[in-house]
N, C-alpha and C positions, 0 to 999 in steps of 0.2 A: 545700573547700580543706584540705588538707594541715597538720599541724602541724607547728609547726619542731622539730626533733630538742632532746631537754634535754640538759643539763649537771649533770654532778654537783659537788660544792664543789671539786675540784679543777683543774675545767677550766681556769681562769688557770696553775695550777701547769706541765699540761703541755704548754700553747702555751708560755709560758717556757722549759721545758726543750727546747722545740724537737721536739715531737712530732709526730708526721705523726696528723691526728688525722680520723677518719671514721663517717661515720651506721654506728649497731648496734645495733638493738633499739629503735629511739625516742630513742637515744642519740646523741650526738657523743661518740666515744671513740678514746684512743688507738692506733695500730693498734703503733707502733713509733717511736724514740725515733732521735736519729740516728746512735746506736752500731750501731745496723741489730739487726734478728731472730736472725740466726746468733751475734752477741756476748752479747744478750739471754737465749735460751737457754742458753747456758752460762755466763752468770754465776748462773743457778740451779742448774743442773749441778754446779758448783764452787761458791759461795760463797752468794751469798742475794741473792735478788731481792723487788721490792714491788710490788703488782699494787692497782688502785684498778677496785674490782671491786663501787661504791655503788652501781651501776644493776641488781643483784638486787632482788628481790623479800621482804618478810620478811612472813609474815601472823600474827598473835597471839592464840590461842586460851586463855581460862579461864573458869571456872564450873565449879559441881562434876563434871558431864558434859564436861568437855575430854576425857579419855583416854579414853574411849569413844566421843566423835565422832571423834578423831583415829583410831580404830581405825578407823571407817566410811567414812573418805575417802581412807582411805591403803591401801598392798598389805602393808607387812612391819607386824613384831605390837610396835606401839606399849608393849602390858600388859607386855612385859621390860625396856624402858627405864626405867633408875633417872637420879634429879635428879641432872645435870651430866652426862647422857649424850645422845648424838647417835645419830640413824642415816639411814641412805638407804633413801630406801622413793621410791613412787611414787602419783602419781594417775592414775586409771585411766578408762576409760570403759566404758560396759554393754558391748560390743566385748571390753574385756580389754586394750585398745590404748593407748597414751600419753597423756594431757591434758601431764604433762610428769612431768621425775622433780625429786626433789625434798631436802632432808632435814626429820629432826625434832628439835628440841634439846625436849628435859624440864626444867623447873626445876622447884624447887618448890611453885610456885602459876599454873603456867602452862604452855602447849607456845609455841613458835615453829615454822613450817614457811616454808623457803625456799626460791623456784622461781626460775627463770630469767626474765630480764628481759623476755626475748619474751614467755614468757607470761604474764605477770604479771596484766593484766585478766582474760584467758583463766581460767586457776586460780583466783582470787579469785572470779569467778560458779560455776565449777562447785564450789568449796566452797559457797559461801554458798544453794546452793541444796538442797543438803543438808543444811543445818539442821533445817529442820523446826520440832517444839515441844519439840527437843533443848534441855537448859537451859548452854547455854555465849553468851557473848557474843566477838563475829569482831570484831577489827580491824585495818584493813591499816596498817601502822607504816614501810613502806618509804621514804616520805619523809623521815622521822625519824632514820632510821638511813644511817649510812655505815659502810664495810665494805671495809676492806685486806688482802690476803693478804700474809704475810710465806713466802716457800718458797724452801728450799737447805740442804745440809748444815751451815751454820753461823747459821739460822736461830735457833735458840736463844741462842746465846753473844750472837749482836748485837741481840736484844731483852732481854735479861734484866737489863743495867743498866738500862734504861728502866721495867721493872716491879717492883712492889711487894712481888711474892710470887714465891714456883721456878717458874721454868715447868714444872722437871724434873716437879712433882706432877702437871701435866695429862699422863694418858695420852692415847694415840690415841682419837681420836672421843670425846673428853669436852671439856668446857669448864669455865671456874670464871671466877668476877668477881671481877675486881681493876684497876691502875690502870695505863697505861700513860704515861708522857710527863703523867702528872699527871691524866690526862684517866681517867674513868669508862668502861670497856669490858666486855666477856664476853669472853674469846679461848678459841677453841678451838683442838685439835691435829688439825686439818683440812684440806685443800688439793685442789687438780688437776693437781699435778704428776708425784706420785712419789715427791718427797723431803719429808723433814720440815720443817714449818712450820708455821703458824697465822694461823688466820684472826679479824680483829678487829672486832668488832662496834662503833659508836661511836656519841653522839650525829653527825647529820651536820654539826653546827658544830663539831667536836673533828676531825674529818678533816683538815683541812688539817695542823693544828699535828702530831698524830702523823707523820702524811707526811713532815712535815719532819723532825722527830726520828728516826726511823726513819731516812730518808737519811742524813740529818748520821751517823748511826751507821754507816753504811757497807755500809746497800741499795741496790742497781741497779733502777730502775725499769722495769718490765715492762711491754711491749705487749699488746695482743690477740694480733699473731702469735706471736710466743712460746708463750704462754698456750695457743694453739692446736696448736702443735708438741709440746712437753714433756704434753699430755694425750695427744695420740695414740700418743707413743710407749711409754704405760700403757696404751696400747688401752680408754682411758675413755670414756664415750656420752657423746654433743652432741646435746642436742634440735636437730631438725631435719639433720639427720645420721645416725645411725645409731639414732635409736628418734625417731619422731613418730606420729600416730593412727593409721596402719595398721600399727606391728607391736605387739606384747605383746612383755611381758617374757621368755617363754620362749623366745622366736626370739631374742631380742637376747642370751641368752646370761645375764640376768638372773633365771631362777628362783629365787635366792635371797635375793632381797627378795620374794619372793609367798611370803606364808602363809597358805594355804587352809585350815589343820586351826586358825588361831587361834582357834576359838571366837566369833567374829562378823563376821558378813558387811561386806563390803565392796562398792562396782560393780565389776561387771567377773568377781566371781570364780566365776560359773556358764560366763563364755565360758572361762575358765585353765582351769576344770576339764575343763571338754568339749575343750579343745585337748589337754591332757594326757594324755585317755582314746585320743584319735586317733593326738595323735604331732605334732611340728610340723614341717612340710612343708620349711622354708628355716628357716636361719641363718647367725647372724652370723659371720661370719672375720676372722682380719687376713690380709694377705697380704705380700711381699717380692718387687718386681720381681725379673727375674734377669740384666734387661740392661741400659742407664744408659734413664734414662727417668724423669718426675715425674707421679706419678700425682695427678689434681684430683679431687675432689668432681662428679661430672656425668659420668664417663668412663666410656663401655660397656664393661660386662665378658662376656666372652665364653665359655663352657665348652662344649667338644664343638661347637665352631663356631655354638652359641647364644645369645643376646644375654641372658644369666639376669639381670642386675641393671645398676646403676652402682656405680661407688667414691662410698661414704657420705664418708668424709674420706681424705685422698692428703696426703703432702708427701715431700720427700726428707728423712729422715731427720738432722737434726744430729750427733745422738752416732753414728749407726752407718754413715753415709755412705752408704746406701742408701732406693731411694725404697721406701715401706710406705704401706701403705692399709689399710680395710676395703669389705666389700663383703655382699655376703647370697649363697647357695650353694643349691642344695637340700639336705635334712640328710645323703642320702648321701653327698654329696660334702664336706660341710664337714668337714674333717678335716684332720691335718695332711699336706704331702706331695704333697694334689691340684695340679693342674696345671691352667693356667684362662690368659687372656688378658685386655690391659686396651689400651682403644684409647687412644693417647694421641696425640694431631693425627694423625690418620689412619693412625697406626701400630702394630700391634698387638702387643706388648710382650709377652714370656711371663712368669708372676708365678706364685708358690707359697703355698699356703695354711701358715701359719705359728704357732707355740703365742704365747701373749699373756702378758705384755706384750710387746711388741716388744725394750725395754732393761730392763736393770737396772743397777745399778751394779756396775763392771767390766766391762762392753761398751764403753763410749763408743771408737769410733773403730777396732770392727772388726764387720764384717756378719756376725758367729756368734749362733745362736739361744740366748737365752737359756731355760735347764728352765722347764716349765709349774708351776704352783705357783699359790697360794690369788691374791696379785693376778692371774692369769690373769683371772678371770670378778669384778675388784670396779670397780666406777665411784663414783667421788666428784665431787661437786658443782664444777659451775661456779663 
């Protein structure tokens, strides 16, 4: 027998607000609010939106051997993170392939690493079986904790009466602890949007009341589809979407969270290395329909009249009015410029291999490609 999908403390909140609310992950979450998706995304776009995103995963690593098991179970080099810093790295398998991706927050008596809500039992066995007679003590704290994204250009201005301290001090991928709405949090300068925000760490009995406070100040509350839209159009990875247990970081386009010269081993980093010396066969692309058409998640894609892959994630595009996707290519072709097909209800749609991110600010609402540059190749956390 099946178990009934959970709730995080806000579930009353956005049945109230009238949310369209659906299983995700073990979850009942909401999908979109009844301002609809398209208003949603661009109230992050333009202003500042709230995302109730408590159904992650948070695991809690100390003992004087933390930073040394965190090296072992993660791909990027934990040894350069300093307290009140963050990073994306991943967990990996002997393979070289996905368990999930992840980040690391550092304090100073302790690591935090958060994975995605799918996998959250998943990742917690294959750490814990890594242990060993490694001297750190694991504990899963997800229940514990509740966790709000606040993301949009004015993201700042409308939390910083509510907080204790500047937010202006937190730079990007760092964090610091202080009070928000009264309430005891960590907030970091983190998101999956694009745009500037922060993500709030919280007892999960202090959720709600931020929530509130947070709105009363003049956040738009965020769906999953949003959430889902505004990350693709940063060409960011979604486990089970464009990086699950059969690709590696290299194909996804993520070689730079693998650090192989860090000076201690990891799993996985004999398959990186051997794939390295080869060459990887297929990678990841975004693409841009060329003719009106929505490309989904499951849609065959076609190259030289070959069925090489599906579209990993598809939508039509909000800010650029155009439908984008990703998909996998082989490596000679993934390039910008190639020319490929995508079946969309039985129709075969011609679509362009495209530099990533898809937007940036100053695109919204015309299909020109934005310059390739450092967010080209960065994914941040769900």
């Amino acid at each position: 027998m099946s178990e009934s999908p959970r709730r995080t403390a806000l579930y009353d909140t956005h049945v109230r607000l009238g949310a369209k609310m659906v299983p995700f992950a073990g979850w009942t979450m909401p999908v979109q609010y009844p301002t609809g998706i398209l208003a949603e995304h661009q109230a992050v776009r333009s202003g500042v939106g709230i995302f109730d995103v408590s159904h992650m995963g948070e695991f809690e690593i100390t003992g004087p051997d933390r930073n040394a098991f965190a090296n072992r179970i993660t791909s990027n080099d934990v040894s350069v993170l300093e307290s009140g810093g963050v990073q994306y790295s991943a967990l990996l398998t002997p393979q070289g392939t996905f368990v999930d991706d992840c980040t690391v927050y550092r304090f100073d008596d302790k690591l935090m690493i958060v994975v995605n809500a799918s996998n959250r039992a998943r990742a917690w066995s294959h750490i814990v079986g890594q242990k060993g007679g490694i001297n750190v003590r694991l504990k899963d704290i997800s229940d514990d904790v509740g966790l709000l994204a606040v993301q949009g250009p004015t993201a700042q201005v409308t939390l910083q009466p509510l907080a204790d301290r500047a937010l202006s001090d937190i730079g990007y991928y760092r964090f610091a602890v202080l009070k928000i709405a009264g309430a005891q949090c960590f907030v970091s300068r983190t998101g999956y949007t694009g745009e500037d925000g922060f993500e709030l760490y919280c007892r999960d009995r202090d959720t709600v009341a931020i929530w509130d406070a947070v709105t009363a100040a003049g956040a738009t509350p965020i769906g999953l589809g949003a959430r889902d839209s505004l990350r693709l159009e940063m060409g960011y990875a979604l486990y089970g979407n464009e990086i699950d247990d059969t690709i590696t970081p290299l194909e996804a386009g993520l070689g730079w969270i693998v650090k192989l010269d860090k000076g201690a081993p990891f799993l996985g980093d004999d398959a990186l290395r051997a794939q390295k010396r080869r060459g990887v066969t297929r990678k990841m692309v975004g693409f841009e329909l060329k003719s009106r058409g929505f490309p989904r998640h499951g849609y065959a894609v076609h190259l030289d009249d070959r069925n090489t892959d599906i579209v990993r994630s598809g939508t039509m595009s909000p800010s650029l009015g155009v439908g984008i996707g990703t998909t996998y290519l082989p490596s000679e072709a993934a390039t910008p410029g190639t020319r490929f097909e995508v079946e969309c209800r039985g129709e075969r749609i011609p679509a362009e291999v495209v530099s990533r991110p898809f937007w940036k600010r100053g695109t919204a609402g015309r299909p020109s490609r934005p310059a390739a540059g450092p967010a080209a190749d960065t994914a941040v956390r769900p």
